[in-house]
KEPA-606973 format. One record per residue (C-alpha): chain; residue in three letters; x, y, z. Coordinates in steps of 0.5 Angstrom, whole numbers, plus 500, padded with zeros to 3 digits. Example, Ala and Ser with C-alpha at 12.3 -4.5 7.8 and 13.67 -1.06 7.14 Angstrom:
% KEPA-606973
REC  ch   aa   c1   c2   c3
REC   A  ALA  525  491  516
REC   A  SER  527  498  514
END
This chain:
% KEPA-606973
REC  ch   aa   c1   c2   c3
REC   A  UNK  282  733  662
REC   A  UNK  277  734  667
REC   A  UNK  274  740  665
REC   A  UNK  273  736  657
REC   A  UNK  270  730  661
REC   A  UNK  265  735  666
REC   A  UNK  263  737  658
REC   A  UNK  262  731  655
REC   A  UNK  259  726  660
REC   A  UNK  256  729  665
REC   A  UNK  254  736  660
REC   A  UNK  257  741  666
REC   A  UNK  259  747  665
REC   A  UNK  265  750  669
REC   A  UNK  263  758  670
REC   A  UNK  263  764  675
REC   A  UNK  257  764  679
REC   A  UNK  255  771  677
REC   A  UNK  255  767  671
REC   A  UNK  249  762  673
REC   A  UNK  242  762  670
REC   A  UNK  237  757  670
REC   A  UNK  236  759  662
REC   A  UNK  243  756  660
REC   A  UNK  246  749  661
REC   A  UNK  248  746  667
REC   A  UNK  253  750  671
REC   A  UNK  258  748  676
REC   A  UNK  262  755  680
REC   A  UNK  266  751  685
REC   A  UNK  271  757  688
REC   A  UNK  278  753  688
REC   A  UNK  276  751  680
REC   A  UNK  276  759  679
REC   A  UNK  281  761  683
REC   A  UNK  285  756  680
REC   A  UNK  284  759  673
REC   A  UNK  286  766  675
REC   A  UNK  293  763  679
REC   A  UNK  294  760  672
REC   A  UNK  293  765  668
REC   A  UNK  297  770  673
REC   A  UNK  302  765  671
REC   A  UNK  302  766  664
REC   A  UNK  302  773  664
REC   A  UNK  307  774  668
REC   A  UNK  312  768  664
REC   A  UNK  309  773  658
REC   A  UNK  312  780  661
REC   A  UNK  318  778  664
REC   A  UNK  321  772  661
REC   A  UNK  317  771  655
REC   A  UNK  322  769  648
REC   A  UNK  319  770  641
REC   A  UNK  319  765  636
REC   A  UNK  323  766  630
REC   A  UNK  319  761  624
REC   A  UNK  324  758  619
REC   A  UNK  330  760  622
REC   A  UNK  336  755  625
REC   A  UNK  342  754  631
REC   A  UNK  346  750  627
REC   A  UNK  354  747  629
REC   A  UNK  359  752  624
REC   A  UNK  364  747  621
REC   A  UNK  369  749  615
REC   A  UNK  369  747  609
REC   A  UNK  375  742  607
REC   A  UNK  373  741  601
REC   A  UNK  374  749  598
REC   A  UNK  368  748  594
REC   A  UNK  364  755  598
REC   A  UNK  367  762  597
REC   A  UNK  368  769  600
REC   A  UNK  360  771  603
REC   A  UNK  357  763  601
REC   A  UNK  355  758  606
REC   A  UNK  351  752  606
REC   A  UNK  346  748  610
REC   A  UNK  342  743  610
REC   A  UNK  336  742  615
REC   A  UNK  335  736  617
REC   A  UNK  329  733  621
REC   A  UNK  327  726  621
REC   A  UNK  321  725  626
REC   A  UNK  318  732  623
REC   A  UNK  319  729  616
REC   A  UNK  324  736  614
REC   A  UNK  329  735  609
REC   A  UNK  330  743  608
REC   A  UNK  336  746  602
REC   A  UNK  338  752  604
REC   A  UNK  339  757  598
REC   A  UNK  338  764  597
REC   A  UNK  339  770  601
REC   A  UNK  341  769  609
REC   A  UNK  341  773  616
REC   A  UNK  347  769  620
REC   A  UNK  348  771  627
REC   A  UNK  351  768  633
REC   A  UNK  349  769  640
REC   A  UNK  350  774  645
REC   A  UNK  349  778  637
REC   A  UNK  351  785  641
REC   A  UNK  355  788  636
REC   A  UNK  351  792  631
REC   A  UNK  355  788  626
REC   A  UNK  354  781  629
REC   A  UNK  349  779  623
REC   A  UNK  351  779  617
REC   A  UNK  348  777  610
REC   A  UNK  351  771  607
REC   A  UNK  348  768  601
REC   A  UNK  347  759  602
REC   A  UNK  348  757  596
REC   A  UNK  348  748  594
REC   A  UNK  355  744  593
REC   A  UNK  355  737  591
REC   A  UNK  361  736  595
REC   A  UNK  358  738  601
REC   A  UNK  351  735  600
REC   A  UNK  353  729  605
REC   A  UNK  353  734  611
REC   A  UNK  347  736  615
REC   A  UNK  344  740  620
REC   A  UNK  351  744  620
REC   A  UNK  352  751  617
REC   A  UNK  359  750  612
REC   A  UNK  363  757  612
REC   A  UNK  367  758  607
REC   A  UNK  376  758  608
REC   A  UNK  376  764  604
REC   A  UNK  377  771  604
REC   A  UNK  381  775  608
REC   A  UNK  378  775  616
REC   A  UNK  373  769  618
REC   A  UNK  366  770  616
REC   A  UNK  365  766  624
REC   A  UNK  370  772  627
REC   A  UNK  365  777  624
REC   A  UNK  359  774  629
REC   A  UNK  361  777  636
REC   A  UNK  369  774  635
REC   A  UNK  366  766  634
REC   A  UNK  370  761  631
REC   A  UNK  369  753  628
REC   A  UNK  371  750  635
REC   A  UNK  364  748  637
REC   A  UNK  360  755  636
REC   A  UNK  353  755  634
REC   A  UNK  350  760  629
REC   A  UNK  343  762  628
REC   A  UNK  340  762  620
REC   A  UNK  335  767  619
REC   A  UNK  331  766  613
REC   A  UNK  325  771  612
REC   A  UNK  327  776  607
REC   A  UNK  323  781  612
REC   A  UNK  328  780  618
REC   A  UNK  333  782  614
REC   A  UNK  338  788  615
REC   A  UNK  336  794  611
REC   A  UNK  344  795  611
REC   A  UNK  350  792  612
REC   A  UNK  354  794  618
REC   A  UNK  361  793  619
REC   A  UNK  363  787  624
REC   A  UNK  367  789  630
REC   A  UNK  374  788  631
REC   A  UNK  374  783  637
REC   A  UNK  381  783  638
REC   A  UNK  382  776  642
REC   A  UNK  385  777  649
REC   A  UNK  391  773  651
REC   A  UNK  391  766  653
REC   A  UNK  392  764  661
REC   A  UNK  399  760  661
REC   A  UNK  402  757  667
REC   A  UNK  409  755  668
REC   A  UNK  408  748  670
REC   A  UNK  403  742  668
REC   A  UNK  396  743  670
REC   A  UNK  393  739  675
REC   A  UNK  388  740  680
REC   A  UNK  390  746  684
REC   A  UNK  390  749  677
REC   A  UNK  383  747  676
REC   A  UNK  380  748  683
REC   A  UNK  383  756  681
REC   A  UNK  380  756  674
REC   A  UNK  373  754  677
REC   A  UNK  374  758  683
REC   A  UNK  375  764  678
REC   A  UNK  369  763  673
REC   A  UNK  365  763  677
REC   A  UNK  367  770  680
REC   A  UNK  369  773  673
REC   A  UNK  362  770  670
REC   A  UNK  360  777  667
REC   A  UNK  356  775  661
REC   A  UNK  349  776  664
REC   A  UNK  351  783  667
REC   A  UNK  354  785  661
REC   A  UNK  348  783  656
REC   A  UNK  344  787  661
REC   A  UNK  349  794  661
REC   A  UNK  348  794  653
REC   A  UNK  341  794  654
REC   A  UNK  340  800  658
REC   A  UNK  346  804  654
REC   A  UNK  342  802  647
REC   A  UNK  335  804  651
REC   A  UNK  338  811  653
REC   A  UNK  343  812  646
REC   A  UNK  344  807  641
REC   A  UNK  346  801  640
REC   A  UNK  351  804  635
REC   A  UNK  353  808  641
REC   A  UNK  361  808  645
REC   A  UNK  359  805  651
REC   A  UNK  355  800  647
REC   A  UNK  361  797  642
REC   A  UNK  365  797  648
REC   A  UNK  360  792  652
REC   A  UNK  361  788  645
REC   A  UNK  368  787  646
REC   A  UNK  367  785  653
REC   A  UNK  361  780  651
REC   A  UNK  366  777  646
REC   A  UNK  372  776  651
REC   A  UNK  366  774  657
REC   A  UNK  364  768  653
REC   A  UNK  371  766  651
REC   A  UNK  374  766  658
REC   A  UNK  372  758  659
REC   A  UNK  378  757  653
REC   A  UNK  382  763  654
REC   A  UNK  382  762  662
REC   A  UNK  383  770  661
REC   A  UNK  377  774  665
REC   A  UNK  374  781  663
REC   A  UNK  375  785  669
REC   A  UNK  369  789  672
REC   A  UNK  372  796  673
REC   A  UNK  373  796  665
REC   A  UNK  366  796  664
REC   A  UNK  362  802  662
REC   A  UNK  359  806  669
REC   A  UNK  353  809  669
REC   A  UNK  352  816  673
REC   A  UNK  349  815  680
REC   A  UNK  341  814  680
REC   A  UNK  340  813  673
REC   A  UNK  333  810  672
REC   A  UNK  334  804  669
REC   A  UNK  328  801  663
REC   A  UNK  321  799  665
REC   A  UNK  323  792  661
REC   A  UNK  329  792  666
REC   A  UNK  324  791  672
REC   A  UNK  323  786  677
REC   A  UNK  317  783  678
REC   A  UNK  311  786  682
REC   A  UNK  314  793  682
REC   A  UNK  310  799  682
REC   A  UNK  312  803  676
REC   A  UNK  307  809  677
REC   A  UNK  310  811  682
REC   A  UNK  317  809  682
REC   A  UNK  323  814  680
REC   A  UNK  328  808  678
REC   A  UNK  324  806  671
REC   A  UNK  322  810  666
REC   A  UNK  318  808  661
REC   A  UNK  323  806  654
REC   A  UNK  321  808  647
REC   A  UNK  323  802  644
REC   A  UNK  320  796  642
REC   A  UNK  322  792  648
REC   A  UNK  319  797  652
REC   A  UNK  312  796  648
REC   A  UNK  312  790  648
REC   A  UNK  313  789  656
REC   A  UNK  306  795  657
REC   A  UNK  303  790  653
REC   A  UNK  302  785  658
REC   A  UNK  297  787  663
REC   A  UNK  300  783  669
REC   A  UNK  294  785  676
REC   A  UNK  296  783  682
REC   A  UNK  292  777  685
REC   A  UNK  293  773  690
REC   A  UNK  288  768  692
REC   A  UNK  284  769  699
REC   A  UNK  281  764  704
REC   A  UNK  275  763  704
REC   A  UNK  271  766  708
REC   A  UNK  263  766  707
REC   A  UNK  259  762  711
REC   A  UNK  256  756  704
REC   A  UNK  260  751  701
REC   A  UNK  264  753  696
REC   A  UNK  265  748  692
REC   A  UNK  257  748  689
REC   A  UNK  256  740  690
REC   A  UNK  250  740  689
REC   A  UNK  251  743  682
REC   A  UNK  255  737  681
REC   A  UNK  251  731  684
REC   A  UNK  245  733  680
REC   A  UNK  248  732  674
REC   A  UNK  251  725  676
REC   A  UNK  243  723  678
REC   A  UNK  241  725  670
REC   A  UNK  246  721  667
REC   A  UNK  243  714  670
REC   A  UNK  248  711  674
REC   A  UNK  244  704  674
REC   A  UNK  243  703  667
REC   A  UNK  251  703  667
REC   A  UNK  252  698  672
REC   A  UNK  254  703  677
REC   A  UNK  251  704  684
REC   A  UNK  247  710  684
REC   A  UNK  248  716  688
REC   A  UNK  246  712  695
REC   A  UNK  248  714  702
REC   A  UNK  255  710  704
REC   A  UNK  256  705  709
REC   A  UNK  258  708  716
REC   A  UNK  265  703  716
REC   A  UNK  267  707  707
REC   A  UNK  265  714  711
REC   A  UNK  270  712  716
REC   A  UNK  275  710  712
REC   A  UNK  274  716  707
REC   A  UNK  275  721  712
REC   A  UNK  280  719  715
REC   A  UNK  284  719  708
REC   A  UNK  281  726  708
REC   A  UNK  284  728  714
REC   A  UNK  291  725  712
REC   A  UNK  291  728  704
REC   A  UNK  289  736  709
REC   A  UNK  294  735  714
REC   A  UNK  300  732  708
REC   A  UNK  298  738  703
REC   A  UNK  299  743  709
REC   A  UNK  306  741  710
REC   A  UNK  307  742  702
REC   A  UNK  304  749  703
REC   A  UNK  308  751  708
REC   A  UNK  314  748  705
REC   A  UNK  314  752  699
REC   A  UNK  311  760  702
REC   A  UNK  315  765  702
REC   A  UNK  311  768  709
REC   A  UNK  315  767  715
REC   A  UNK  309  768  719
REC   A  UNK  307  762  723
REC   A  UNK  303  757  720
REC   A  UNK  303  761  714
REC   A  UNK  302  756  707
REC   A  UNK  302  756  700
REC   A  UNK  294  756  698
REC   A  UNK  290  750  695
REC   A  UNK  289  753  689
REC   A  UNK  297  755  688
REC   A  UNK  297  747  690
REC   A  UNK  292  744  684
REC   A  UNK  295  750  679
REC   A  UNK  302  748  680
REC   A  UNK  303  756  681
REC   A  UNK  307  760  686
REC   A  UNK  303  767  686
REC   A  UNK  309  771  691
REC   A  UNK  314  775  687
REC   A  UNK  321  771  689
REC   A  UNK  327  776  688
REC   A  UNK  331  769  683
REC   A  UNK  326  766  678
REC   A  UNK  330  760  678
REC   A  UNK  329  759  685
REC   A  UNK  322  760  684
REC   A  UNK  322  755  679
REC   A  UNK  326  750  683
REC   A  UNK  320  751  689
REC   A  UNK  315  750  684
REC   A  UNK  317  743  681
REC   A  UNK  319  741  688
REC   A  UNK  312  743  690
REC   A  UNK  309  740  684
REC   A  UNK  313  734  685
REC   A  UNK  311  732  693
REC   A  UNK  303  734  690
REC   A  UNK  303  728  684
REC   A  UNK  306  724  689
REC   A  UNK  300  726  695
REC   A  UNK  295  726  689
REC   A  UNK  297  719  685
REC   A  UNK  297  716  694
REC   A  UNK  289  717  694
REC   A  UNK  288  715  688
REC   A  UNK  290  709  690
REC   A  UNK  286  709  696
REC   A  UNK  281  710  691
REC   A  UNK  282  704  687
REC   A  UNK  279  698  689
REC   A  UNK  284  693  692
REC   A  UNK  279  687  695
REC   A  UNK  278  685  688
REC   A  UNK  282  682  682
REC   A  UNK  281  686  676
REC   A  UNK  287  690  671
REC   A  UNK  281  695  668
REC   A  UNK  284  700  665
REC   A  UNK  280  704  671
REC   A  UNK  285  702  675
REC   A  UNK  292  703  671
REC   A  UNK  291  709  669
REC   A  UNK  296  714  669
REC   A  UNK  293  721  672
REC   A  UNK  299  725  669
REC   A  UNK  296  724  662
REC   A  UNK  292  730  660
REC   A  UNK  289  726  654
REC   A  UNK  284  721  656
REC   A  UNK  281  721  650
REC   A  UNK  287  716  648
REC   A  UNK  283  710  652
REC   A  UNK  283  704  649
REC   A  UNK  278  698  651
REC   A  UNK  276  691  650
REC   A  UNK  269  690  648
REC   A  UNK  269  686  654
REC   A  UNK  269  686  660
REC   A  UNK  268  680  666
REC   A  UNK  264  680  671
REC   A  UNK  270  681  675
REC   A  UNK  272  687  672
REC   A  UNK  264  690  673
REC   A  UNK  265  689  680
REC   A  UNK  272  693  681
REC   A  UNK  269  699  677
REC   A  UNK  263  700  681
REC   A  UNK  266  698  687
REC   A  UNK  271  704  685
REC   A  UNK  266  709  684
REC   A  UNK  262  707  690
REC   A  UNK  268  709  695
REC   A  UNK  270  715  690
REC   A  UNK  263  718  691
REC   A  UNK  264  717  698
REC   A  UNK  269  720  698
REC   A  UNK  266  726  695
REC   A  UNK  261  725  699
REC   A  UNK  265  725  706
REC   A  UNK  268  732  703
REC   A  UNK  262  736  702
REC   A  UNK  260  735  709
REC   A  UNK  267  737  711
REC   A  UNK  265  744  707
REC   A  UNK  259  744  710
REC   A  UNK  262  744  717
REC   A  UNK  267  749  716
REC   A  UNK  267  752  708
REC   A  UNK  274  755  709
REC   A  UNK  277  748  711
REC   A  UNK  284  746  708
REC   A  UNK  284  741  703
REC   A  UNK  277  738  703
REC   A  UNK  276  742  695
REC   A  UNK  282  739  692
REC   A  UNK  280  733  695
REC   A  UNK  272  733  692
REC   A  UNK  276  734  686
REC   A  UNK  280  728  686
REC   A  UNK  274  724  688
REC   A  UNK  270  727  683
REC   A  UNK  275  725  677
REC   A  UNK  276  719  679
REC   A  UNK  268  718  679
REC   A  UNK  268  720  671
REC   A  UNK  274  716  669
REC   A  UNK  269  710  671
REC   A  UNK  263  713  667
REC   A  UNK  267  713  661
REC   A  UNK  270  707  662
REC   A  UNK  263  704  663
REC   A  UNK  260  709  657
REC   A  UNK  266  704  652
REC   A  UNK  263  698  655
END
């Protein structure tokens, strides 16, 4: 990455500017890195507290078939789980927790015993039930079956349930019929009424806020059970659940601190309280502090460049065939801020684009832009996340298309330097030859000459006006360029 190229060859440091001494190391304090950094890491935190999934080690979704060859008993499964690119070939034996999502119903997890057949050892990456007993094992997980349902394995002997708990009955709903053949009116009809009937999500929600309040063991919630069971089965049965039928809550209940949606003030705020649960813990745990990035608004340049410039002049840029830190020709400054001024005005369309604001002239910020972040609180998550891949898309285009102008053109060369891929994080997977030609000497130094220019075309445009949009991302860009070719040069 930049910051493992910054430590390693130009021994620079990434810190706050409040943290510079002249008793440490170098330092560099450039106020996009540091905004940057505090997008990402509101990023995370906010991922964690209201989207976060927690990882359930040894545990498996596998596709439930049955068993054919009447080998497995009442309560007996088998499983074997099958990995060639991780090298896992694993036997499942013993004690099993086996649920089946949407697990609502208290008895949608039941413990059954894995067990090997020698009939069945064929079979992998599915979980064979047994034919046997009196009512399906499937039916006992949320009203599942063996047409295509997947189950979740869980192994660890302390995620198993203490006590067994009966399953529901799940009676199944009737199935839709029509008087005639089915064509394409009828399927018109059928999308038009899931989407309308779609009622899993809102269900899921209901029994979390009943089982908060209550139990999960509760009326409200074994009847949400039953419901949930019949909302995923609609796609087959063609039969909706009916949102009247759904248990109601009284006017004004306040809903679970976990339930809310992003940026909202729950210390004054009569529509949460704070659950009791473990849901409810977790959710405080994560510390979320609103942050959004300010424009620059001091009268220095935010960037530090001259941090950035000493440590390029100790590393000996002659001694590595490269030019030194010379002032450039009048014609490459020319050409470089004409490309700033194109990269300025290409990623400010990119950043009004993608703002939620409607004021005018309103616009993402440069650090949002290099973090691939929205900071802005959007009603629909999904939306915010399509906005941002949108978002992310349109920079790495902008970014490879001044790479490219960085690029020297006028001379043959098929340099690393000049096929690198900038999406790649690991620079350390470089190879070179031993060798380089004369030609591909040229090409690097000529690179990193008009890669310094442009660095250095950005920092008089900071110097100017250090609130100017896109100039630091620019440097940056500049600046990466300019140590790629110095590892390069290190590799000769």
């Amino acid at each position: 990455s930049l910051f493992a190229n910054l430590s390693n060859i130009l021994h620079l440091e990434v810190r706050k500017q409040e943290e510079l001494s002249e008793e440490e190391s170098p330092g560099w304090a450039s106020e996009l890195i540091e905004s940057t950094l505090h997008c990402i890491e509101t990023h995370i935190l906010r991922e964690l507290k209201y989207r976060a999934h927690i990882e359930v080690p040894g545990s498996y979704t596998l596709l439930g078939v049955s068993d054919e060859w009447q080998c497995l008993r009442e309560g007996e499964i088998f499983a074997t789980v099958y990995d060639e690119r991780a090298g896992l070939h694993k036997a499942i034996t013993g004690d099993v927790a086996i649920t089946r999502s949407p697990q609502i119903h208290p008895g949608d997890m039941q413990v059954v015993t894995a067990v090997r057949r020698p009939e069945l050892e064929h079979l992998k990456n599915v979980v064979v039930f047994s034919c046997e007993g009196q009512r399906a094992l499937a039916s006992y997980l949320g009203g599942g079956d063996l047409d295509g349902d997947d189950f979740n394995l869980i192994l660890d002997p302390d995620l198993l349930p203490r006590r067994r708990r009966d399953p529901g009955e799940y009676t199944p709903v009737p199935i839709k019929m029509t008087e005639h053949v089915s064509g394409i009116a009828d399927v018109v009809e059928f999308v038009f009424d899931y989407i309308e009937a779609d009622l899993v999500g809102l269900i899921a929600t209901h029994h979390l806020r009943f089982s908060d309040l209550n139990d999960p063991s509760c009326n409200e919630c074994i009847q949400l059970a039953n419901f949930a069971s019949h909302a995923v089965d609609f796609p087959k049965s063609g039969t909706p659940v009916n949102f009247t039928d759904l248990p109601k809550f009284p006017r004004n209940t306040p809903r679970p601190d976990f339930l809310a949606k992003e940026g909202a003030d729950l210390g004054n705020n009569d529509q949460y309280y704070s659950s009791k649960k473990l849901l409810g813990t977790l959710f405080r745990r994560v510390p979320v502090a609103k942050w959004v990035p300010q424009e620059w608004n001091e009268d220095y340049s935010p960037s530090d460049g001259a941090s950035v410039e000493g440590a390029l002049t100790r590393v000996g840029l002659r001694s590595l065939g490269l030019t030194g830190l010379t002032g450039p020709t009048t014609e490459l400054i020319g050409e470089m801020t004409y490309l700033l001024d194109a990269y300025g005005e290409q990623l400010m369309v990119i950043g009004q684009t993608h703002t939620l604001l409607k004021k005018k002239n309103s616009h993402v910020s440069e650090a949002e832009l290099v973090s691939g972040t929205i900071m802005a609180n959007w009603s629909d998550h999904h939306r915010r996340r399509d906005a941002v891949s949108a978002m992310n898309l349109q920079t790495r285009e902008l970014v490879r298309a001044v790479r490219a102008e960085l690029q020297v053109k006028d001379l043959e060369t098929t340099s690393e330097i000049g096929t690198y891929d900038y999406e790649e994080d690991d620079y350390d997977d470089w190879t070179f030859r031993e060798e380089f030609d004369d030609t591909e000497l040229r090409g690097m130094a000529e690179t990193f000459k008009r890669s310094w220019a442009a660095w250095c075309v950005a920092e008089d445009a900071l110097e100017k006006d250090p609130g100017i949009f896109g100039a630091q991302s620019f440097g940056l860009i500049a600046l990466g360029r300019m140590v790629e070719v110095l590892k390069a040069s290190y590799h000769m």
